[in-house]
C-alpha positions in Angstrom: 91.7 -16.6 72.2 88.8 -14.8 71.0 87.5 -12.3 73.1 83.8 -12.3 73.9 82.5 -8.3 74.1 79.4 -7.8 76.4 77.0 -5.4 74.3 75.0 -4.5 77.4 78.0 -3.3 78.9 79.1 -1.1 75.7 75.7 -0.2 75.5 75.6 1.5 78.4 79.7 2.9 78.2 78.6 4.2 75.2 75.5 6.2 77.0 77.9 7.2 80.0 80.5 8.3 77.7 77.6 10.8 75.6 76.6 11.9 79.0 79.7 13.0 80.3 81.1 14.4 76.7 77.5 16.7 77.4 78.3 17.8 80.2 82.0 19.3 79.3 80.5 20.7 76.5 77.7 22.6 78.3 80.6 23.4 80.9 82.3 25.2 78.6 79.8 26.9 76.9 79.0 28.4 80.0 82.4 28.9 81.2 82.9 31.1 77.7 79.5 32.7 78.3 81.2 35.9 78.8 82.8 35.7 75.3 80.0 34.7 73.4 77.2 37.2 75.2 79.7 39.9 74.3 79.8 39.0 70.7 76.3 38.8 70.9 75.9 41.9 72.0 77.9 43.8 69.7 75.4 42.1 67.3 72.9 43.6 68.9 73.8 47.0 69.5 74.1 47.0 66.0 70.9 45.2 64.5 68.9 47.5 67.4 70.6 50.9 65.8 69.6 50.1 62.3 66.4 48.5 63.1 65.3 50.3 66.2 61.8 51.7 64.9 61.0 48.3 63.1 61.7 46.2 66.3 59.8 49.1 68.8 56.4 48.2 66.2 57.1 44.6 66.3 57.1 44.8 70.1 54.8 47.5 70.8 51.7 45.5 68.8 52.4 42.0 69.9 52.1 43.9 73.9 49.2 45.7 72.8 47.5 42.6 70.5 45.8 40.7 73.4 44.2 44.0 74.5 42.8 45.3 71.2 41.1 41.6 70.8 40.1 42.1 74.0 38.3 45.7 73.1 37.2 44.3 69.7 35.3 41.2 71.2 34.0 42.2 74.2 33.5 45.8 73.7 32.6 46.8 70.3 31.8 43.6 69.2 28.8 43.8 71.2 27.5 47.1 69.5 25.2 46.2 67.2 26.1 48.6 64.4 29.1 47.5 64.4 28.6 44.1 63.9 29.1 43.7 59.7 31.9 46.5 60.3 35.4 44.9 61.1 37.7 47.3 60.2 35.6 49.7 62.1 35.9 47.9 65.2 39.3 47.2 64.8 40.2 50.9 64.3 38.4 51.6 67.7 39.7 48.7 69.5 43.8 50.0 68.4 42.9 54.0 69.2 41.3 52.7 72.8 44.6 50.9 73.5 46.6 53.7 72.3 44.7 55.9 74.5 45.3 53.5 77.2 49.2 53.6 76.4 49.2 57.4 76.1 47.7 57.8 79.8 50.0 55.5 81.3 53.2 57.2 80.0 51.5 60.9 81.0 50.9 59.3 84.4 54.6 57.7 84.7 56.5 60.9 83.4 54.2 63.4 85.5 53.9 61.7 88.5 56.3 58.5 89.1 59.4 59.8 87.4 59.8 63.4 89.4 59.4 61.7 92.7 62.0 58.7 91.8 64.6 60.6 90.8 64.0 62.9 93.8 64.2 59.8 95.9 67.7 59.0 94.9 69.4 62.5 94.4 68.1 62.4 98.5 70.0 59.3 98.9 73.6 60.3 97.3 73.0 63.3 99.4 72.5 61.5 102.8 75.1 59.3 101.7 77.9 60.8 104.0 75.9 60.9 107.1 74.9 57.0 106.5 78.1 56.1 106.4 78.9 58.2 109.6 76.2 56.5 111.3 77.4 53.1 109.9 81.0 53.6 111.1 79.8 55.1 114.4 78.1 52.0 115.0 80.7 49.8 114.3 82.8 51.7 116.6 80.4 51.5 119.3 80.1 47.5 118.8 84.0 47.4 119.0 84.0 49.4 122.7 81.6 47.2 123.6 82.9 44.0 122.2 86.7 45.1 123.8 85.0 45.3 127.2 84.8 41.7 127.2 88.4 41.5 127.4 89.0 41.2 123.4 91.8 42.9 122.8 93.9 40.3 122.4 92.1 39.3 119.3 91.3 42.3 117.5 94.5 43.6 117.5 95.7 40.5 116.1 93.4 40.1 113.5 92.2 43.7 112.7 89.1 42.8 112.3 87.2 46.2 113.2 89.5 48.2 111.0 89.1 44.9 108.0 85.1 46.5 108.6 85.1 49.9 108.5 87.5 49.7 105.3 85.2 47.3 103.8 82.4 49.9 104.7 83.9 52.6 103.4 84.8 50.8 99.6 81.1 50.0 99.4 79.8 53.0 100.1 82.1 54.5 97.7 81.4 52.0 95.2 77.1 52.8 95.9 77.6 56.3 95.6 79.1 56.4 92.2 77.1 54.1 91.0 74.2 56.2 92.5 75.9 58.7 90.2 76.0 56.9 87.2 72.4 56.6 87.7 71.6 59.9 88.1 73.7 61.1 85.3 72.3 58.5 82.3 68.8 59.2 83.7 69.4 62.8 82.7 71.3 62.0 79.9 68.5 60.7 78.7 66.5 63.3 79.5 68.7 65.7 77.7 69.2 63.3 74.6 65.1 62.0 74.5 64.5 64.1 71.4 67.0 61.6 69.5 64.3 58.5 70.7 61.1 60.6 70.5 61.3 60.2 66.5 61.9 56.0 66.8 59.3 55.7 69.3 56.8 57.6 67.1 58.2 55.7 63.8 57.4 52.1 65.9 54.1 53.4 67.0 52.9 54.2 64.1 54.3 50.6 62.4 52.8 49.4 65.7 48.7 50.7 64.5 49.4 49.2 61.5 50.6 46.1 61.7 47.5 45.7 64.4 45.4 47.1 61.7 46.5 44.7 59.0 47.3 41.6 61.4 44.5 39.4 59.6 46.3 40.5 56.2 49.7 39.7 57.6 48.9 36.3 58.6 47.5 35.6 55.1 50.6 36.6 53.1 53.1 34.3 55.9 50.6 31.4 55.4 51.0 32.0 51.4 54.9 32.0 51.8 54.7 29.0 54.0 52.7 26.5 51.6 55.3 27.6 49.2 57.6 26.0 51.1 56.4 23.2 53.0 53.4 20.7 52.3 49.9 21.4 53.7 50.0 19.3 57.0 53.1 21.0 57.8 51.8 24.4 57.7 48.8 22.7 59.6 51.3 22.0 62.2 53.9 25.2 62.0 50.7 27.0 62.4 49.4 25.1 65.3 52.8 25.8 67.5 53.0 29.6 66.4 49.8 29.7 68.0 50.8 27.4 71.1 53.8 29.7 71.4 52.0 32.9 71.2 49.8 31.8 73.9 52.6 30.5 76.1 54.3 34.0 75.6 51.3 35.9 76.2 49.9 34.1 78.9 53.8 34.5 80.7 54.0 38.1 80.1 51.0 39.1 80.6 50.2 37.2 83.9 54.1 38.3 85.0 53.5 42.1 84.5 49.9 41.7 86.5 51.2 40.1 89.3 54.4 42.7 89.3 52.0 45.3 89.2 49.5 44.2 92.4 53.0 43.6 94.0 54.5 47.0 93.7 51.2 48.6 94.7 50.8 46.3 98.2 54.0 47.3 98.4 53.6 50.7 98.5 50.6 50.9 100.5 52.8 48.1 103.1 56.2 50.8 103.0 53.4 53.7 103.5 51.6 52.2 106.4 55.6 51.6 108.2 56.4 55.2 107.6 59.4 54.1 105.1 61.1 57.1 103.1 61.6 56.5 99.1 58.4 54.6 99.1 57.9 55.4 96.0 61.3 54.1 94.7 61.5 50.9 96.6 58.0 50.0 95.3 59.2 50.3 91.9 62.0 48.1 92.4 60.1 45.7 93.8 57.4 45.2 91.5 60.2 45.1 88.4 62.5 42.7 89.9 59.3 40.7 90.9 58.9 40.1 87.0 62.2 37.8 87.3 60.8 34.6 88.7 62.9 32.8 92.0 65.6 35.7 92.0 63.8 38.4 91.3 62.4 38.9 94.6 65.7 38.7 96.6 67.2 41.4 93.9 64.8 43.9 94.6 64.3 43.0 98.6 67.9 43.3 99.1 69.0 47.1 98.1 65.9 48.4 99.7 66.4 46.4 103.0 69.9 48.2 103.7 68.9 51.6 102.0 66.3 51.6 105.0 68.8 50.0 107.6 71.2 53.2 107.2 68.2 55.3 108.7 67.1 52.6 111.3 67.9 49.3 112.1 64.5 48.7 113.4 62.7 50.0 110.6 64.7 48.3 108.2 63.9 44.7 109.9 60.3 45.3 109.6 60.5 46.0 105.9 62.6 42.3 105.6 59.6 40.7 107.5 57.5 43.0 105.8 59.2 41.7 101.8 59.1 38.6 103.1 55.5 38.3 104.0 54.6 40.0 100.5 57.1 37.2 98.6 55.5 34.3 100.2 51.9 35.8 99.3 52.7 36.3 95.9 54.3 32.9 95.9 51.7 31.0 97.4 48.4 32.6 96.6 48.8 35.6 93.7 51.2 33.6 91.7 49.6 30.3 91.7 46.3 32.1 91.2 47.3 34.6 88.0 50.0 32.5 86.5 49.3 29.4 87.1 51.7 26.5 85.2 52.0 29.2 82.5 55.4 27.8 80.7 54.7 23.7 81.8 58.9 23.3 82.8 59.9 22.0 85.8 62.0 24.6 88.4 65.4 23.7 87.4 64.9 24.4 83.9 63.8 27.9 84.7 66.7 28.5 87.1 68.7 27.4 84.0 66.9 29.8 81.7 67.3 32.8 84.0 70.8 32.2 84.8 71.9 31.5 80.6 69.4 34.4 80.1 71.3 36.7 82.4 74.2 35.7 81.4 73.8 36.6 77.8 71.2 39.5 77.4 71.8 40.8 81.4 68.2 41.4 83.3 66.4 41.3 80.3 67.5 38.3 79.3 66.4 36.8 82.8 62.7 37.6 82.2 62.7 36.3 78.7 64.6 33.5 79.1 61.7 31.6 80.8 59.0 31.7 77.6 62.2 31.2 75.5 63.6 28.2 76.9 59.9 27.0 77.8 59.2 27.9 73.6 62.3 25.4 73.0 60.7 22.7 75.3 57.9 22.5 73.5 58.9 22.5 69.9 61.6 19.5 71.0 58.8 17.5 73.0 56.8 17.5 69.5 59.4 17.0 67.2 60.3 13.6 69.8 56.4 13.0 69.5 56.5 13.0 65.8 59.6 10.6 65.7 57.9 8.2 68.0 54.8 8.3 65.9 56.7 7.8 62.6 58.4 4.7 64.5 54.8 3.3 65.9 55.8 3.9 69.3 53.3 5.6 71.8 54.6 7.9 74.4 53.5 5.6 77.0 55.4 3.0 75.5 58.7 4.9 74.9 58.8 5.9 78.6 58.2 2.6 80.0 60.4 0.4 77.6 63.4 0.8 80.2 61.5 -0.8 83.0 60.5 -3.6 80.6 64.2 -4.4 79.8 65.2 -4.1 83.3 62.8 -6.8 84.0 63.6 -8.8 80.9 67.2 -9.5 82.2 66.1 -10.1 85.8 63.9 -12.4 84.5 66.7 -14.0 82.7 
């Protein structure tokens, strides 16, 4: 007897079967994450030691790039001598950002730097008498607790002692990694004259290659028809563009909106009276740059720093954080930012978590822009193929409901 195969029904095993073979796969790429993020590091610890002034320029003017157009269009460019005089303008436009730069490191190292790392030696050094504190009000909640005829159960379960141990290994655990801090920031300190020489190397590549940007993209357009016809350099050149914006837009917009919160935050922990002000500021505004977790990261460490000195000042700096992350959710973020990368919020949760996972915090800021890059260059290419085909993206998305209907109908 011959047997009669549905083709619907394969049709859609098939699809279940590519789904679920997807899904192991992505499983265990993230279950080896640790594997392949350490190979990849090793890669590059490597590349960034060989090629650590070269990659310092590259970064250094594609940051500074949107604020020397900036000076050369709307401040020079409305000098009138200057008008017939590009190079001119861009010389003045680089040297005003430069000089921008320049003030902002004096004003980090002279002023920002002394009083953060003041802030934490303080904090290793109160450490003991926190902890005293800490324990002494656990053992005040146990006499309490035990006078409403508890024993029974604490002794059976230990749980006051299962506490104060657990106290005890993380404050240990804090303090040396307080420590650690404090050592590799003066490490650093003592060992700066070994980056001085790479930072100045990439600064200078960094003035040039702003200087000669115009030239740059010349000679990669020259290379490209090389390679490819003419309306796909059209089109390679139309997403580097897209791209650059998206990237420029994100970073830009996320640094601004760190920025404003760090300062409110400041002038908020000021206002309470809150010690390390200056500290937990900072942490705030730079975890703020890590969208969704970012704000929990940094609210977190400085909520229980303050709790050791007083409960009641630390709950008004968690209703305090919490006021300022639903502001810059709902009003600052919305209003600077904007649908900067265009992805939907479990694709950036994605992106942070892959991103951490591979390059650590770094990673979780850059993965957004990256991943939303990757969304954008797949969208077109599927835009391409549908247009080779003679399908419209209208079409393409509502074929399935047509089906559906077609076999009701029949």
């Amino acid at each position: 007897m011959k047997i009669k195969l549905d083709r619907r029904l394969l049709k859609y095993a098939f699809h279940a079967f590519l789904v679920i073979s997807m899904a192991i796969v992505v499983y265990q790429i993230l279950e080896n994450m640790g594997y392949f993020s350490g190979q990849l590091m090793v890669l590059w610890k490597w590349i960034r030691r060989i090629l650590s002034p070269f990659i310092i320029g590259i970064f250094a003017a594609y940051i500074l790039n949107p604020g020397v157009r900036r000076f050369e269009e709307s401040v020079y460019g409305r000098i009138k001598l200057l008008n017939n005089n590009t190079r001119t303008k861009r010389m003045l436009s680089i040297s005003s950002m430069f000089l921008i730069v320049i003030l902002f490191f004096v004003m980090i190292f002279v002023v920002v730097t002394p009083r953060v790392i003041t802030s934490i030696s303080d904090i290793v050094r109160n450490f003991p008498e926190y902890m005293d504190n800490t324990i002494a009000f656990v053992e005040n909640l146990e006499v309490s607790l035990r006078a409403q005829n508890l024993d029974a159960f604490f002794q059976e379960f230990q749980i006051i002692e299962e506490i104060e141990d657990w106290l005890e290994n993380g404050f240990q655990y804090i303090r040396e990694s307080l420590d650690e801090i404090i050592d590799m920031i003066f490490f650093q300190i003592t060992n700066i004259t070994s980056g001085i020489l790479n930072f100045l190397i990439g600064m200078i590549m960094a003035f040039y290659l702003l200087y000669d940007k115009n030239l740059i993209k010349k000679n990669i357009n020259k290379v490209l028809y090389t390679i490819f016809s003419k309306e796909m350099v059209y089109k390679i050149n139309d997403f580097g563009r897209d791209a650059d914006d998206l990237f420029g837009r994100y970073i830009v917009g996320r640094s601004i909106d760190s920025f404003i919160i760090g300062v409110i935050a400041f002038i908020g922990l000021s206002i309470l009276g809150i010690p390390y002000r200056m500290l937990f500021s900072i942490i705030i505004g730079v975890t703020n740059m890590i969208p969704y977790f970012g704000p929990y990261l940094g609210g977190i460490p400085v909520i229980i720093v303050t709790m050791f000195s007083s409960f009641q000042e630390a709950l008004w700096v968690a209703l305090f954080i919490l006021a300022l992350q639903q502001f810059d959710g709902l009003v600052l973020g919305p209003k600077i930012l904007g649908d900067s990368v265009g992805i939907r919020p479990i694709w950036i949760i994605l992106s942070i978590y892959v991103g951490g996972r591979i390059f650590g915090i770094l990673g979780m800021f850059l993965g957004v822009p990256v991943f939303a890059v990757i969304v954008m260059f797949l969208e077109r290419l599927i835009a391409r193929r549908l247009e080779k085909r003679g399908i419209s993206q209208g079409e393409a998305e509502s074929a399935p409901h047509r089906r559906e209907n077609a076999l009701k109908d029949g």
